[in-house]
C-alpha positions in Angstrom: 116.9 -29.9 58.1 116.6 -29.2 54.3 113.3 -30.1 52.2 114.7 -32.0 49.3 114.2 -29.9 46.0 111.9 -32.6 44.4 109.9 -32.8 47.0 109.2 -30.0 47.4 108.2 -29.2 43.9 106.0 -32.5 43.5 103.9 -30.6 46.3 103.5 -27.6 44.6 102.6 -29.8 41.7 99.7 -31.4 43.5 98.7 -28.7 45.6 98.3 -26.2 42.0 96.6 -29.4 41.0 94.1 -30.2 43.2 92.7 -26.2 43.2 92.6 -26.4 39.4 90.2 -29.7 39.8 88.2 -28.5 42.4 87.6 -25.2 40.5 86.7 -27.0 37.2 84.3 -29.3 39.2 82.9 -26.4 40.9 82.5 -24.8 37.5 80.6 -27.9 35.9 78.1 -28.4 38.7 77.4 -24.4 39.4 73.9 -24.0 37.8 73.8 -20.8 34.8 72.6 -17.8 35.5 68.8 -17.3 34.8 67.3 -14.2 33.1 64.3 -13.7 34.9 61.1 -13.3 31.4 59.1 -10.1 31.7 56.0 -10.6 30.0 54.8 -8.4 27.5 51.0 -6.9 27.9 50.3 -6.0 24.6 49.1 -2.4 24.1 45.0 -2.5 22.8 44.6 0.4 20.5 42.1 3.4 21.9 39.0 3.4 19.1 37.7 6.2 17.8 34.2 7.0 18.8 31.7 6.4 15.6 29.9 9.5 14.9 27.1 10.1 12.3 27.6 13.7 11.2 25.5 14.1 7.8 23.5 11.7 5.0 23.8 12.9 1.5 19.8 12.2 1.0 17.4 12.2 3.9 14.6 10.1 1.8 14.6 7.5 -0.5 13.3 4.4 -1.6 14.8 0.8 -1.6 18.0 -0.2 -2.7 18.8 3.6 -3.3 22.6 4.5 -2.4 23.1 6.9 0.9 26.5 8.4 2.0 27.0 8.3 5.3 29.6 10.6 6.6 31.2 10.7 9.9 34.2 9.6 11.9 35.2 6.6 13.4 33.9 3.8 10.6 36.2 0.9 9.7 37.9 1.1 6.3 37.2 -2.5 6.3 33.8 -2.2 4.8 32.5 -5.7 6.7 33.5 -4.7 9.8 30.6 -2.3 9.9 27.1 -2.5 10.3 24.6 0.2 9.3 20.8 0.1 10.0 18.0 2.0 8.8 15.2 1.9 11.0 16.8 -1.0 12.8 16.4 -2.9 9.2 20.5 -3.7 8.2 21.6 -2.5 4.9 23.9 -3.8 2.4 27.8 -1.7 2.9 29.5 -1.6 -0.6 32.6 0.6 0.3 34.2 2.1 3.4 36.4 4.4 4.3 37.3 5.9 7.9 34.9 9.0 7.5 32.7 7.7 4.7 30.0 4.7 4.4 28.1 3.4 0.4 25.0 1.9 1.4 22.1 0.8 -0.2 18.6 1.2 1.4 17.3 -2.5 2.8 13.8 -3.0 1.6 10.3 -2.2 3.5 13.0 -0.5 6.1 10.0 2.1 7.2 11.0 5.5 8.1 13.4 6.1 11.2 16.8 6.6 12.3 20.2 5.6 10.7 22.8 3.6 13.1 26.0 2.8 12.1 28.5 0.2 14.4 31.6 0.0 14.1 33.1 -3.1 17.2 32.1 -2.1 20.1 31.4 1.4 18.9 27.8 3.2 17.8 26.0 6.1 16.8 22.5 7.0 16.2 22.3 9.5 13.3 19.8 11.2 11.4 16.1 9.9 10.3 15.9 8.8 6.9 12.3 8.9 5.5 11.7 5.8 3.8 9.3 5.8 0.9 7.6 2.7 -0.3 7.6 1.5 -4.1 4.4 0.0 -5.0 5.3 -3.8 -6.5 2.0 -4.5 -8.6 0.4 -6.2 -11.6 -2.8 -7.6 -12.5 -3.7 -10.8 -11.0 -6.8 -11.5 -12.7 -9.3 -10.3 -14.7 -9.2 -9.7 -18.8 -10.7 -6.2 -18.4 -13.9 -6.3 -20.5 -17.3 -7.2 -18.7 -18.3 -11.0 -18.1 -18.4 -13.5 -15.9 -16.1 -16.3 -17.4 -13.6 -18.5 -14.9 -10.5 -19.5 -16.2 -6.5 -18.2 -15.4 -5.8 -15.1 -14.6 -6.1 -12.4 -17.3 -8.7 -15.1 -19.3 -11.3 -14.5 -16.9 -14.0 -11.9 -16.1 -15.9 -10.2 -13.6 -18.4 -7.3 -13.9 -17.8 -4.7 -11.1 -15.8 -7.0 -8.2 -16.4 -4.3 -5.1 -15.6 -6.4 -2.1 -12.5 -8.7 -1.1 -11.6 -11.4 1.5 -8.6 -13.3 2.0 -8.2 -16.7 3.8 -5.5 -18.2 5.7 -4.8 -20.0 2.7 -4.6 -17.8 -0.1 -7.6 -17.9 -1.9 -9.8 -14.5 -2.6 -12.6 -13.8 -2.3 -14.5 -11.4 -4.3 -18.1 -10.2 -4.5 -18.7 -9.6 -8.0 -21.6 -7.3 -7.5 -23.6 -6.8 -10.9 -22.7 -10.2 -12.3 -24.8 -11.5 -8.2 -21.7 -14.0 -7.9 -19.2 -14.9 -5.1 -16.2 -15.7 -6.9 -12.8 -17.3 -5.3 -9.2 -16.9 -6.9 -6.9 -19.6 -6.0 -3.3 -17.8 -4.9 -2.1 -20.0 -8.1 -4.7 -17.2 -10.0 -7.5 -19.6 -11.3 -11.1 -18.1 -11.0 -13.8 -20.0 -10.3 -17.7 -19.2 -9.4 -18.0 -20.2 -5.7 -21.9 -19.3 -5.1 -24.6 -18.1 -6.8 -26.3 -18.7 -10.6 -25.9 -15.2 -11.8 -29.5 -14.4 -11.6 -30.5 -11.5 -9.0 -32.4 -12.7 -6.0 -31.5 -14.1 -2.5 -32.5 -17.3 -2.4 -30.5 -19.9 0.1 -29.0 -22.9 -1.5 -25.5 -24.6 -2.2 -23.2 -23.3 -4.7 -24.5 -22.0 -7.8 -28.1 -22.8 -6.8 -28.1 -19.9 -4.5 -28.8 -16.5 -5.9 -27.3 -12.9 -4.7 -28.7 -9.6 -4.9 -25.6 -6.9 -6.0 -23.0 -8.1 -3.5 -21.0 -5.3 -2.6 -18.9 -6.8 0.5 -17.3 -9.9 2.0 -15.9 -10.7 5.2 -14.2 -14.1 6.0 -14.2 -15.8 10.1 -11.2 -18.1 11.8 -13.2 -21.1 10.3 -13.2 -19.8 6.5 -17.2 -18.9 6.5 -18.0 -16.0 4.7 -20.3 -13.3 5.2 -21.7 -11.4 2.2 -23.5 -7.8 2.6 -25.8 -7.3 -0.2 -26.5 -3.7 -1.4 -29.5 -4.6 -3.4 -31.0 -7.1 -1.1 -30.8 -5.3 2.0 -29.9 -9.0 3.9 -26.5 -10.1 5.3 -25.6 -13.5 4.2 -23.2 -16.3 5.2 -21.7 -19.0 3.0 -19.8 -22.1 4.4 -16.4 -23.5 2.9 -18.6 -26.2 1.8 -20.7 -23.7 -0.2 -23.6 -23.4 1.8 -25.8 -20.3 1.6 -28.2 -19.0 4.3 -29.7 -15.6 5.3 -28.7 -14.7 8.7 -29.8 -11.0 8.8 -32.2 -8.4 7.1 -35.7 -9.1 5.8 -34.7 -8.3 2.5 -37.3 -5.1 2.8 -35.2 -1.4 3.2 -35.1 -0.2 6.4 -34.0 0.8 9.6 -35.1 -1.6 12.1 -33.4 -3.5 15.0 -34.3 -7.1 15.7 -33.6 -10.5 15.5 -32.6 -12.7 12.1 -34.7 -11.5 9.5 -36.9 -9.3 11.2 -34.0 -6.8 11.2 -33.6 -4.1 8.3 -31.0 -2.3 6.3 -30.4 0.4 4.4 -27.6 0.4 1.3 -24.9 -2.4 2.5 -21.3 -1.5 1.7 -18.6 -2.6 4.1 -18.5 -5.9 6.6 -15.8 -7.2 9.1 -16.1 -9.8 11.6 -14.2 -10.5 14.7 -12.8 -13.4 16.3 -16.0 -14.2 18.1 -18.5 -14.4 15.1 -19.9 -11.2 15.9 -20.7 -9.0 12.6 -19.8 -5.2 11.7 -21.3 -3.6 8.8 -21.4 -0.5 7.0 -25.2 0.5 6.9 -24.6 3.7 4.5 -28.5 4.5 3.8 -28.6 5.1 7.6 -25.4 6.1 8.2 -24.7 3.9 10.7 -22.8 0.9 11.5 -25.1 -1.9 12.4 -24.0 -5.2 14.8 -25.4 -8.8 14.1 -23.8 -10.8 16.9 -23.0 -14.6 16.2 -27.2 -15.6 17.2 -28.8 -12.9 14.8 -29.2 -10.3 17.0 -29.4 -6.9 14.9 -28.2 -3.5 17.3 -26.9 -0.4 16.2 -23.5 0.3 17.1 -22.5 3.9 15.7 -24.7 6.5 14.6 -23.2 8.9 12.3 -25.4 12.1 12.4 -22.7 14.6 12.8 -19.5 12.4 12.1 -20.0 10.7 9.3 -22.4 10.8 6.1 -21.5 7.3 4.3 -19.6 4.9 5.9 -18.6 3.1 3.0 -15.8 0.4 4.2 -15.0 -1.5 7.8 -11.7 -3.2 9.6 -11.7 -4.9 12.8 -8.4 -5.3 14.8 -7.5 -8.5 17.0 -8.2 -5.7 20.0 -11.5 -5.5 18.2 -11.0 -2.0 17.4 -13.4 -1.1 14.6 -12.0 1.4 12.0 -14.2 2.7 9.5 -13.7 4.5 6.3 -16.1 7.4 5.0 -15.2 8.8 1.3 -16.1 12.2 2.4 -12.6 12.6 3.7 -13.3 10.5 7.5 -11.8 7.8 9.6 -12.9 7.2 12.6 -11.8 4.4 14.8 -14.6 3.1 17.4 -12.6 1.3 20.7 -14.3 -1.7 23.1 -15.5 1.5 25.2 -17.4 2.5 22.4 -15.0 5.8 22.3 -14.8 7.9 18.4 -11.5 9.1 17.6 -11.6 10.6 14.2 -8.1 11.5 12.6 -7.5 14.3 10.5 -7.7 14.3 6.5 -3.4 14.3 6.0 -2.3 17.8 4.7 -5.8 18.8 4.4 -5.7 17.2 0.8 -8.7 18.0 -1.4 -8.9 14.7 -3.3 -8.8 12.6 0.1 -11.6 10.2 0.1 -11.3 6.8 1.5 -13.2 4.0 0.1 -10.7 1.3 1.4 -9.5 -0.3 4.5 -7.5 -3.0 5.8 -5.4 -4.5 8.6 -2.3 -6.8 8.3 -0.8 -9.5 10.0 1.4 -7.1 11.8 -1.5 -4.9 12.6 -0.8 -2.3 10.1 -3.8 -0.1 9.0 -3.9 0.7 5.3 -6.6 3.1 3.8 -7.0 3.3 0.0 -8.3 6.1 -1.8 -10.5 6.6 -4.3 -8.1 7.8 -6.4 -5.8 4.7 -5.9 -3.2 6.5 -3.5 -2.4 4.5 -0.4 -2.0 5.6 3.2 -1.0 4.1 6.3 -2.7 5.0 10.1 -0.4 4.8 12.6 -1.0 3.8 16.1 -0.6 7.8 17.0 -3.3 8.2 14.5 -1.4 10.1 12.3 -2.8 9.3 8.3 0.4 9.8 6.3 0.8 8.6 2.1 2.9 5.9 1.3 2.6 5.5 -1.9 0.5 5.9 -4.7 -1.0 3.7 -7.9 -1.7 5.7 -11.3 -4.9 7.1 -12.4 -3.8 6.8 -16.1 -3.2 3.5 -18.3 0.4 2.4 -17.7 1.9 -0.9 -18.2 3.7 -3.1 -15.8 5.2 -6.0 -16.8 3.9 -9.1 -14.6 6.3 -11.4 -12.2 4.3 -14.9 -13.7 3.2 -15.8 -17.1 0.1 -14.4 -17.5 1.0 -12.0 -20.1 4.0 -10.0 -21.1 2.5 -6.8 -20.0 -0.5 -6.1 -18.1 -2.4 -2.6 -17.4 -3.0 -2.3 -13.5 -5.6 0.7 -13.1 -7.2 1.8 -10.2 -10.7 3.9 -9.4 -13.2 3.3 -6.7 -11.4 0.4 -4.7 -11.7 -1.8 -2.5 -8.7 -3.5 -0.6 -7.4 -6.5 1.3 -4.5 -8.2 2.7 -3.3 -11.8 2.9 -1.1 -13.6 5.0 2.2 -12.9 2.8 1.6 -8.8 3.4 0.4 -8.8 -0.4 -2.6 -6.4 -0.8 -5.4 -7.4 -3.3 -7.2 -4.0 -4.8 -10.1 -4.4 -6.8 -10.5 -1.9 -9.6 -13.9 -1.3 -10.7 -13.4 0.5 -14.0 -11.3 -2.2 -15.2 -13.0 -5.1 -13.4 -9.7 -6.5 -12.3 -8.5 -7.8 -9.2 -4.3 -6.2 -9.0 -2.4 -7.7 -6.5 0.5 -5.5 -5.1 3.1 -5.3 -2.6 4.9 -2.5 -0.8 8.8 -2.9 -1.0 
C-alpha cells in the first residue's frame, strides 16, 4: 500500500518538531554551569628583623638629638617607638636604616630600644646626664631676718631644711635663732622663736632657739630642731608649740633620759616613721638615738670611720645614711651593719655636707662645693650634675625678679613631694630651689 506523500511529510513535520521543543525546553530548564571560587590567602610580607647597630652620641642631656642607625625601622616615622632607659622619646624623621630622636627628659642612664610592629632590638647604653633646672626661691641675699615674698625676704645663715607633705619649708635660720617656714607659693614667715638666743619653751615667737643648725619633719608635720649652740633637741607642733625633748642644754656626752641626756655640736637630724630620732652628734662623733619617750642611746660611734658626721637621711626601710664632709658615707642597716662607699674617682674636692632621700627612694648627696651626686642601691656614688661656684645668673620660672643669682657653698639639701630639691646656700643666705631634668 502506498503512504500518501502529504502524510507522510506532515510527520516528518511534527516529528522534526517535537525534538526541536523538547531540546529548547531542555535547554531552558538545564541549570548553567558553575565556576567553582578559589579563595585568595593573601600573602603577609616577611619583616625585617630591627637591629640597633650604632648611636652617633653615647651621652647626652635632654631633648638632645641621637641618630640611631640600624636596619629594619619603618620609614614611617610613627610607626616606631624608641626608648631610652625604658623612658619613650620623641621620633622626628625615619628612614629604613636611620632614626632622629630627641632625648625624653629625666630618662636616667641605660639602654636604647627601638620597635618597629612586632619587631625589637635592645641597642647600646646611652648615659644620660641631668641638667640642673634652678633659681632662687627666696631670700634677697644680704643679712636679716625680714618675712615677705620671695627675693624681699631675709635670713642670716639658713643651715637646715624640711619639707612637708604640703609644700611648705622649713628652715633653721641658725644665727638669726628662728624657725622660719616658706609657703610653696614662696612667702616667708617666722614660725617660732623671738630672735633672741636661748631655749626657752613656748608658742610661736615666744620661744627662743639657740643657733639652730637642723630640722627634721614626722608623718604628723611636728618638727624636730637640733640646736648647735644649745646642745638640746627640740620639737615644735604644727600649732607652733615648742618643748625640749632631749639634752640638758650642758655639753656633753652622756646617755639618759629627756633632759638628763647630753650632746656635743648638733648638725644633722632625721626621723622615722615611728617617732624615733637620729642625730648627727659631731663633737662626739657619733650618731646619737632619742626614741619617741626621750630615751637618749648611742647608736654609731665613729672612732675609726668617721670624724664629723655632719648630715643624716632615713629611708622608709629605716636605713640610716650619713654624710661626713671628710669625703664619707656610710649607710647604717636595721642590723646595725656599716657599709661605707667609696669617695667617686677618688675626687680631691669630695666632701659631703648634704643628704636626702626622695619619694622614689633616690639618695642624693650634695657637696660642699655645690656638685650633686646620686647613691645607687649598688652603692656606687656617681655625679649627676653640678651647680656653679661662681656668680651666674638664671633667669626665674615666676615673677620674682627678671634674673636672680643662684650660688651655692656649704649646703644643706632637701626634697619635696614634686621631686624639687631645696639647697640652702649659706654665703648668700638663700634658699634655691632646683630640679633635675
Amino acid at each position: 500500500m502506498k503512504f500518501p506523500l502529504k502524510l507522510f511529510i506532515l510527520t516528518i513535520a511534527l516529528i522534526v518538531s517535537n525534538i526541536f521543543f523538547t531540546g529548547c525546553s531542555k535547554r531552558k530548564d538545564a541549570p548553567e554551569p558553575v565556576t567553582p571560587i578559589i579563595p585568595v590567602v593573601p600573602v603577609t610580607p616577611v619583616q625585617d628583623e630591627v637591629t640597633i647597630t650604632s648611636l652617633n652620641i653615647n651621652e647626652g642631656h635632654y631633648n638632645e638629638t641621637v641618630l640611631i642607625n640600624g636596619t629594619g625601622f619603618n620609614a614611617v616615622a610613627e610607626k616606631n617607638k624608641v626608648f631610652f632607659n625604658n623612658k619613650e622619646a620623641a621620633i622626628t624623621a625615619a628612614t629604613t636604616t636611620q632614626l632622629t630622636v630627641t632625648v625624653p627628659s629625666s630618662a636616667g642612664t641605660g639602654t636604647v630600644k627601638v620597635t618597629n610592629g612586632k619587631k625589637s632590638a635592645t641597642g647600646p647604653s646611652f648615659t644620660y646626664n641631668y641638667t640642673l633646672v634652678k633659681f632662687v626661691w627666696a631670700g634677697s641675699g644680704a643679712y636679716g631676718a625680714t618675712n615677705g615674698y620671695g627675693l624681699s625676704a631675709s635670713f642670716n645663715v639658713p643651715t637646715g631644711l624640711a619639707a612637708n607633705s604640703l609644700g611648705d619649708i622649713f628652715v633653721a635660720d641658725q644665727d638669726n635663732n628662728l624657725i622660719r617656714k616658706i609657703t610653696k607659693e614662696g612667702i616667708v614667715s617666722t614660725f617660732a622663736g623671738n630672735g633672741t638666743k636661748g631655749s626657752k619653751d613656748g608658742t610661736g615667737t615666744a620661744a627662743s632657739f639657740n643657733y639652730p643648725s637642723a630640722i627634721a619633719i614626722d608623718k604628723n608635720g611636728n618638727l624636730f630642731v637640733a640646736e648647735n649652740g644649745g646642745y638640746v633637741i627640740r620639737k615644735i607642733t604644727p600649732d607652733g608649740v615648742v618643748t625640749t625633748i632631749a639634752g640638758s642644754g650642758i655639753k656633753g656626752n652622756v646617755n639618759a633620759s629627756g633632759k638628763l641626756a647630753q650632746f656635743n655640736s648638733l648638725n644633722g637630724i632625721a626621723v622615722t616613721a615611728n617617732g624615733d630620732l637620729y642625730v648627727c652628734d659631731t663633737g662626739n662623733n657619733a650618731i646619737r638615738k632619742i626614741t619617741a619617750t626621750g630615751e637618749v642611746t648611742t647608736y654609731f660611734q665613729g672612732n675609726g670611720i668617721t670624724s664629723s658626721p655632719h648630715a643624716i637621711a632615713i629611708d622608709d626601710q629605716n636605713n640610716i645614711y650619713v654624710a661626713d664632709p671628710y669625703r664619707v658615707v656610710l649607710k647604717i642597716d636595721n642590723a646595725g651593719t656599716i657599709s661605707k662607699f667609696n669617695n667617686p674617682d677618688n675626687l680631691a674636692d669630695f666632701s659631703p655636707q648634704g643628704i636626702t632621700i626622695d619619694k622614689k627612694g633616690d639618695k642624693y648627696i650634695l657637696n660642699s662645693d655645690g656638685k650633686i651626686f646620686k647613691l645607687s642601691s649598688a652603692g656606687i656614688i656617681t655625679a649627676v650634675t653640678a651647680l656653679p661656684n661662681k656668680t651666674v645668673n638664671n633667669k626665674t620660672v615666676n615673677s620674682l625678679k627678671p634674673q636672680a643669682t643662684a650660688v651655692i657653698i656649704r649646703p644643706a639639701i632637701t626634697a619635696d613631694n614634686q621631686g624639687n630639691f631645696y639647697i640652702s646656700d649659706l654665703r648668700y643666705n638663700q634658699i634655691i630651689k632646683a630640679s633635675l631634668q
